[in-house]
C-alpha positions as CSV (number, residue, x, y, z in Angstrom):
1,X,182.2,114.7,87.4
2,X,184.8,112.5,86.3
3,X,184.2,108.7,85.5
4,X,187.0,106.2,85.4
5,X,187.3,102.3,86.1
6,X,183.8,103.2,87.4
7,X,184.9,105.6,89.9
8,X,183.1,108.7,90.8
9,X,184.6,111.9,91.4
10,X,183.1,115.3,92.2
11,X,184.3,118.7,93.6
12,X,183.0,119.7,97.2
13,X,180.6,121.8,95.7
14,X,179.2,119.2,93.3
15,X,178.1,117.0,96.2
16,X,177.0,120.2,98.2
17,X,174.5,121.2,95.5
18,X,173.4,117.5,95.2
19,X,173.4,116.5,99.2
20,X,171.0,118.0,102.3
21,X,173.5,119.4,105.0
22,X,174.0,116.5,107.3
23,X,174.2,113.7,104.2
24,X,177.3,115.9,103.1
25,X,178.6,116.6,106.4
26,X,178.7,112.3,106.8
27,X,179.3,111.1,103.5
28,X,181.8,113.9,102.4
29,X,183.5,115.1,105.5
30,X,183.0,111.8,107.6
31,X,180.8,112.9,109.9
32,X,178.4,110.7,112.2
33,X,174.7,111.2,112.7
34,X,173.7,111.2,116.6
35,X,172.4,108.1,117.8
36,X,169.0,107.0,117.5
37,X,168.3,110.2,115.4
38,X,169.0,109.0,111.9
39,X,165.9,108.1,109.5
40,X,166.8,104.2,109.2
41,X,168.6,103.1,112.7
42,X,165.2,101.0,113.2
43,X,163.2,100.5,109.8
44,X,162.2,97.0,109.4
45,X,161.1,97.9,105.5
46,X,162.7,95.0,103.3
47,X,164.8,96.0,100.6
48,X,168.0,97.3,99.3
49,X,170.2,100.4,100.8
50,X,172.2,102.5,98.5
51,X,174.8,105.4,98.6
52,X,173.1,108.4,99.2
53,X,175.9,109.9,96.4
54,X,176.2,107.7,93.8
55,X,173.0,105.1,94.4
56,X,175.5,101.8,94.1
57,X,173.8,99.2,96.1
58,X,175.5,98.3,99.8
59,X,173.3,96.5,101.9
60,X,170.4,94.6,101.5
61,X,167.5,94.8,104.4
62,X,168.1,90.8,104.7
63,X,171.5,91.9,106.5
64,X,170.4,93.7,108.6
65,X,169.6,93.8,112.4
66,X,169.1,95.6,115.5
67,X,172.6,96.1,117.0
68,X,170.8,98.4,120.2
69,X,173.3,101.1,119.2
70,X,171.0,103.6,117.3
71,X,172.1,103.3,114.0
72,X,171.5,101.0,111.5
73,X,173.7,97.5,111.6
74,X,174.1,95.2,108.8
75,X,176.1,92.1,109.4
76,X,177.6,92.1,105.8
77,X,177.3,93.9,102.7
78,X,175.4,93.1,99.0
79,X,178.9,91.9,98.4
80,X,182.5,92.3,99.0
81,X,183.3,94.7,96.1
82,X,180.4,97.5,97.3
83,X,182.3,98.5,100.1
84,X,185.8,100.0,100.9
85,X,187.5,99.4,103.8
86,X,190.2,101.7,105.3
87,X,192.0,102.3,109.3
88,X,190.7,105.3,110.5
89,X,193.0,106.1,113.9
90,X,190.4,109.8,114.7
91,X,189.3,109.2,118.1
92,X,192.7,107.9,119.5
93,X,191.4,104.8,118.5
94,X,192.1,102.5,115.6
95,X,188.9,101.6,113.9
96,X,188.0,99.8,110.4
97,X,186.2,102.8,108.3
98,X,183.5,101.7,105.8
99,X,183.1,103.7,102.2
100,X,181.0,103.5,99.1
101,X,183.6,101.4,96.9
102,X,182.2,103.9,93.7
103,X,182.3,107.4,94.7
104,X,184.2,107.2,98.5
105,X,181.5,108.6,100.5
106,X,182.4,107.8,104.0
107,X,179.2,105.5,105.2
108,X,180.5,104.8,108.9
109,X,182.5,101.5,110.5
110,X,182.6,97.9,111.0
111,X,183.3,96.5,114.2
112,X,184.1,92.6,114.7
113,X,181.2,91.6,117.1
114,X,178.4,91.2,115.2
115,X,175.9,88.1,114.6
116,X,176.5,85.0,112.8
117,X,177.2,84.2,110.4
118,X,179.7,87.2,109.4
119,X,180.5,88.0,113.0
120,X,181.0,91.7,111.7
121,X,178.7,94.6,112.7
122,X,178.4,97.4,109.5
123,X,177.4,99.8,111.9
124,X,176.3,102.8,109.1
125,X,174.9,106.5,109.1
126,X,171.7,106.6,107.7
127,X,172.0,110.0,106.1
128,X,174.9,107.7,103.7
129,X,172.5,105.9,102.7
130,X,169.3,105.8,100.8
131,X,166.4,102.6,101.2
132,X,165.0,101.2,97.7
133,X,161.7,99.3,99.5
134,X,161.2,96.4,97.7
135,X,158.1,96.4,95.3
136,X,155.2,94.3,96.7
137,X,155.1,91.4,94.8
């Protein structure tokens, strides 16, 4: 692992050894889960989502809301600096990819027709992401 300006860098068999099949076929090779199959498209448990490779918090459960399109949908992130953006033109399609700003994973892609007040729909693979419930308090 290398460590630099707070970057994260691994080989391919690093985050194999450290990821479940399907977290490294999203997050490493930018894969997508099916809809409606992934473990978070409808949890309503509050708290904070993290990357599944490097645990950097993304989106907070306060963001987030049911978009209808089976996976989960935040309307922003914890803030501006957790999340990369970048054009992904697979698909014959431009679209606005969205990664881990820490370690790259690739956590899926924001679309602009979300809810207020953003307008922005974070529409993410659960298998990027890991929920931190928020302790009952």
């Amino acid at each position: 692992m290398t460590e630099g300006t707070d970057k994260i860098v691994k080989s391919a068999a690093d985050w194999r050894a450290q990821l479940t099949d399907i977290q490294f076929h999203v997050a490493r090779e930018h894969g997508t889960e099916r809809a409606f199959t992934g473990e978070y498209w409808d949890t309503k448990t509050p708290g904070t989502y993290r990357c599944v490779c490097c645990g950097q918090p993304l989106f907070s459960s306060d963001a987030k809301y049911d978009s209808g399109t089976g996976w989960p949908s935040f309307w922003a992130p914890v803030n501006d600096s957790a999340v990369a953006l970048r054009d992904d033109r697979s698909l014959f399609m431009l679209r606005t990819e969205v990664l881990c700003s820490k370690c790259d994973a690739h956590l899926g892609h924001v679309f602009p027709d979300g809810p207020a007040p953003t307008g922005h729909r974070f529409c993410m693979n659960s298998a990027a992401l890991n929920l931190e419930a928020k302790a009952d308090g």
